[in-house]
N, C-alpha and C positions, 0 to 999 in steps of 0.2 A: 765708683770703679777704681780698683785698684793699681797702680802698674810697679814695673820695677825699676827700683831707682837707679841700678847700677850702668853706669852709661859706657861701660866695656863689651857690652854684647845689647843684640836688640832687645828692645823691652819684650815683658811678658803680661797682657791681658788678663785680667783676675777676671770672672763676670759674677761672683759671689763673695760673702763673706765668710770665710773659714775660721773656727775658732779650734786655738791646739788649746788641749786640755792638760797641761803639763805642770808639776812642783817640784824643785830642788827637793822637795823633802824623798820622795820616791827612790831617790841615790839611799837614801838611810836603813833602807831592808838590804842587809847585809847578810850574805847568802854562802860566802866562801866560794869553795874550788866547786861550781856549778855552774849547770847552764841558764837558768837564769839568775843574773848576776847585773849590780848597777853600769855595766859596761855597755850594757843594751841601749841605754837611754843615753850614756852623755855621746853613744856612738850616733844616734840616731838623732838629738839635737845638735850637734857637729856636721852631721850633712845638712840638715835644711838650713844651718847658718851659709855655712860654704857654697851653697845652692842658691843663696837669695831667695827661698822661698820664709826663712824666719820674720825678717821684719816684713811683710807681708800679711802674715796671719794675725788674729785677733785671738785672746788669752780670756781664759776664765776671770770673773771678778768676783763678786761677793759670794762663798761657798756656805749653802746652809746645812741645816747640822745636819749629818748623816743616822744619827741614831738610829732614828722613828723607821728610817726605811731601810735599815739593815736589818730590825726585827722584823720586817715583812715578809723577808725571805729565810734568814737565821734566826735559829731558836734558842733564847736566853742562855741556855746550858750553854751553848760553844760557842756563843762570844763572852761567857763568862770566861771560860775554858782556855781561851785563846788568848784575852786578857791576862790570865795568870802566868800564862805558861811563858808568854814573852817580859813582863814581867820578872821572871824568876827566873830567867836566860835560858832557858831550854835548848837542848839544839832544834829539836823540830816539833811538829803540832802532828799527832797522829797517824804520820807515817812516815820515814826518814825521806821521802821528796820534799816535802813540805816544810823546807828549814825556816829557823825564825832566828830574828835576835829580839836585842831587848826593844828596839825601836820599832820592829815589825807591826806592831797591834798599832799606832797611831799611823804609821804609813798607809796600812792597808786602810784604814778609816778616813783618810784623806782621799785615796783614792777615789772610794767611793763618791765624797764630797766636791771632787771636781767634777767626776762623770755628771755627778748630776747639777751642777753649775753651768754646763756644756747644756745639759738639757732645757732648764731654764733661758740661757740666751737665743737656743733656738727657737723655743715657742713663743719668747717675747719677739721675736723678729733682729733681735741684735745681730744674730748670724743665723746664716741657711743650715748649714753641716759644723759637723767639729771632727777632730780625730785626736781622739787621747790616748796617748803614749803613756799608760801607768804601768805601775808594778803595786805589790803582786798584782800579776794576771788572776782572773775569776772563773772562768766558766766550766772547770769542775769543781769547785766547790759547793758542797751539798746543802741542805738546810739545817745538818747536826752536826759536819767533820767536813777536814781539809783536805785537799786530795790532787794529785799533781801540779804542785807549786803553788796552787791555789788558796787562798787565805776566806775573803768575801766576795762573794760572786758578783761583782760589779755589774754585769748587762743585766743578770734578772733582776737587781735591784732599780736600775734604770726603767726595765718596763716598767714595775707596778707604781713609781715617782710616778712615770708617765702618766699613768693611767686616774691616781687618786689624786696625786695633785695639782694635775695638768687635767684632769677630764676627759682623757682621749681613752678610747674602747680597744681600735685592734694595734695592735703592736705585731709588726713582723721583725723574726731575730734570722740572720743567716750568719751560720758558724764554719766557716773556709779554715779557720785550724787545723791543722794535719791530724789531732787528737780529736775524738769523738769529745763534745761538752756533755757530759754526762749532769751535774751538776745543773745546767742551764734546761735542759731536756726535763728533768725530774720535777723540777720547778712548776716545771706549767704544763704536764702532759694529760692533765684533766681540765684545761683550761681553752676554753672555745674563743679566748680573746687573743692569746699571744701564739702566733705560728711560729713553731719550730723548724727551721731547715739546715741542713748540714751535711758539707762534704768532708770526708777526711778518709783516711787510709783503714782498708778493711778492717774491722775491731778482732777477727783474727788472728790478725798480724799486730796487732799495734795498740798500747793502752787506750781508756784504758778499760778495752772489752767492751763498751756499751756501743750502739749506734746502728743495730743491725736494720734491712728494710723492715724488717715485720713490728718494730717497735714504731707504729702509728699513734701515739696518744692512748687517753685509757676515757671511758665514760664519755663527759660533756667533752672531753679533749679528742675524740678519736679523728681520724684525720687532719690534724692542727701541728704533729710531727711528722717529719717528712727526713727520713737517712736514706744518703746516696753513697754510699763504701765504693772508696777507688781501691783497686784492686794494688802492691807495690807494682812501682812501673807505671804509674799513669802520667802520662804526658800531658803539655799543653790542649792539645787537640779533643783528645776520651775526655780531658778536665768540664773543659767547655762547653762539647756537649751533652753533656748528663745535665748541667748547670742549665743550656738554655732550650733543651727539649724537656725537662725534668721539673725542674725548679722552678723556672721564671713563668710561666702560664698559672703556675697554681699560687704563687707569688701575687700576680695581678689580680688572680681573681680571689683570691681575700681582702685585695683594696686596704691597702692601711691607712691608720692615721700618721703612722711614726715607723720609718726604719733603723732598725739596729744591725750592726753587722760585731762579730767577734773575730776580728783580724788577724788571723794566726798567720805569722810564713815563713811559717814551720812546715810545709808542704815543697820548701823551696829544692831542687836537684841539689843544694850545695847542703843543705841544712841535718847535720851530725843524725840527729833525733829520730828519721822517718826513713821511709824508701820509696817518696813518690820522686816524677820526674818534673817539675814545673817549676816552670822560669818566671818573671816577674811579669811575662806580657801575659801570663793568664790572669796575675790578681789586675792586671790595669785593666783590662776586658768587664772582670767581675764588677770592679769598680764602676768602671763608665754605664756598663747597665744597669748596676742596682741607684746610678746616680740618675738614670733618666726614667726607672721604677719610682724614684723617690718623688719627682717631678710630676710626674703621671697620677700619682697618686696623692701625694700630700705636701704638695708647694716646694719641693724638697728637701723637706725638714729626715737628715739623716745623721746619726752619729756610729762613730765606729770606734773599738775600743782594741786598743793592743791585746792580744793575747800573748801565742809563742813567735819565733823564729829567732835561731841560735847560731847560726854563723855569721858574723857582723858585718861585710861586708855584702851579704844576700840581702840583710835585711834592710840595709840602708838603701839598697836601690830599690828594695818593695817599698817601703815608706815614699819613696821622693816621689815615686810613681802615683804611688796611693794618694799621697796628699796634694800632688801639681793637680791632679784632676778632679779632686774634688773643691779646688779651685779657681776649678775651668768649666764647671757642671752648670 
C-alpha cells in the first residue's frame, strides 16, 4: 500500500499499483506551431509532480522490441515509408496533420515499446493499471498511412501483444476521444475478439467522418463495433448516459480479459479542437466505471493510453483526475 509522503496535507490512500508509462524521449516529435506539440506532456508531468501523485506511481522497465508487433497491425510499405520520410526530414507523413521530424520514427517506435512494457507489468502482476502519456497519439492511424497526428497505432498494437504474447482472447477497447479512432475501428472490425466501442462528436460534424451507429463490424466482426456519435453540445449528463445505458451492459457482457481505453480530452468544453460540452467529471465517471468493469471482469488488469486534448490546462485536470483514480480503483 502506497500513501503520500508529503506531510503538508493529509495523506492520500493508493489501494493499487499504477504504472505511468512515460519517456523523455516522446518531448523529441517535434511538431512546430500545432496542437499537438511536446507542451502536452512536460504540462502533464508537471501537474502530477505538483500533485504528489508522481512519486507515487510506478514506471515502465525493461521495454521489448516493438518491431514484431507493429507489423501486426502496419504493413511493411508504411513503416518503410515512414522510416524514410523522417529520416529525409519531411515535413509530414501523408497528410499535412501528420507532421514529422527527423526523430519522429524512433519516438513513435518507443511509444509503442512502453505501451507495451505497461502491458507486460500488468499481466505479470507488478501493477494492476498503467496510464501512458505518449506521443504521437495512434488510434487513427491505419494499417498503410498516417492520419490525424497519428504515426503507429499504439492501442491496436497493444491488443494483439495482448492476445499473442500474453495468451488472452477478448480484449475490450473503449475510445472517449472527441475524434472518431477510425484507424483502431478498421483494425478489428472483422474481428470477434477485440470490442470496439466509442464516443466522440458526430462524424458529421467532426473528423474524421468515420464512426457512424450503422458501422457494427463486418463478418466474424459484426456486432464487436459499437459508435455512439454525441451530437455538438453534449453535456456531462447526454455524455454519461449513452455511456452507461449503451456501452456498459454490452461491455460486460463480452467479459474481457483485458481493458483498453484511448484517452482523448479532446471532448473537453475548453478544448480548441471539437464542440462537445464535458468537463472532467464526465471522464472521472468514465474512469471509476470502466475501473470497476476492469474488476468485474479481469482482476483489473487495465491500461489507458493518451490520445487528444489540447488546451493544457483541461487537460491537466483530466489526467490528475484520471490517474488519482485509477489509483484509488
Amino acid at each position: 500500500m502506497l500513501t503520500n509522503r508529503r506531510s503538508a496535507v493529509p495523506a492520500r490512500v493508493y489501494l493499487v499499483t499504477t504504472v505511468l508509462g512515460y519517456d523523455d524521449i516522446f518531448l523529441e516529435h517535434r511538431t512546430g506551431q500545432h496542437p499537438e506539440r511536446p507542451e502536452r506532456l512536460t504540462s502533464i508531468t508537471n501537474a502530477l509532480k505538483s500533485d504528489g501523485l508522481w512519486d507515487e506511481l510506478s514506471f515502465v522497465e525493461q521495454c521489448p522490441d516493438p518491431d514484431e508487433w507493429i507489423d501486426a497491425i502496419h504493413c511493411d510499405t508504411y513503416v518503410d515509408r515512414l522510416k524514410s520520410a523522417c529520416e529525409n526530414e519531411l515535413p509530414y507523413i501523408d497528410c499535412p496533420d501528420s507532421t514529422i521530424s527527423r526523430e519522429s520514427f524512433a519516438v513513435a517506435r518507443q511509444a509503442v515499446a512502453v505501451t507495451l512494457a505497461a502491458c507486460d507489468m500488468i499481466i505479470s502482476g507488478a501493477a494492476v493499471n498503467a496510464f501512458c502519456p505518449v506521443r504521437p497519439p495512434g488510434h487513427h492511424a491505419e494499417h498503410d498511412r498516417s492520419m490525424g497526428f497519428c504515426l503507429f497505432n499504439n492501442i491496436a498494437v497493444a491488443s494483439r501483444y495482448l492476445q499473442k504474447k500474453h495468451g488472452l482472447r477478448r480484449i475490450l477497447i473503449l475510445d472517449w476521444d472527441v475524434h472518431h479512432g477510425n484507424g483502431s475501428q478498421h483494425s478489428f472490425e472483422r474481428d470477434d475478439t477485440v470490442f470496439y466501442g466509442s464516443l466522440h462528436q458526430h462524424p458529421a460534424t467532426c473528423y474524421p467522418g468515420t464512426g457512424w451507429p450503422q458501422e457494427v463490424g463486418k463478418g466474424a466482426g459484426r456486432g464487436f463495433t459499437l459508435n455512439l456519435p454525441l451530437e455538438p453540445g453534449t453535456d456531462d449528463e447526454q455524455c454519461l448516459d449513452l455511456f452507461k445505458t449503451n456501452f456498459l451492459p454490452v461491455a460486460r457482457q463480452f467479459n474481457p480479459d483485458f481493458v483498453l481505453i484511448s484517452a482523448g480530452f479532446d471532448g473537453h468544453e475548453q478544448d480548441p479542437l471539437a464542440q462537445l460540452n464535458l468537463t472532467e467529471e464526465a471522464y472521472n465517471v468514465m474512469t471509476t466505471e470502466m475501473t470497476t468493469l476492469a474488476r468485474q471482469c479481469c482482476n483489473g488488469r487495465l491500461l489507458s493510453l493518451l490520445e487528444g486534448g489540447y488546451d493544457l490546462a483541461a487537460l491537466n485536470r483530466c489526467v490528475l483526475g484520471h490517474v488519482g483514480i485509477l489509483m484509488q480503483s
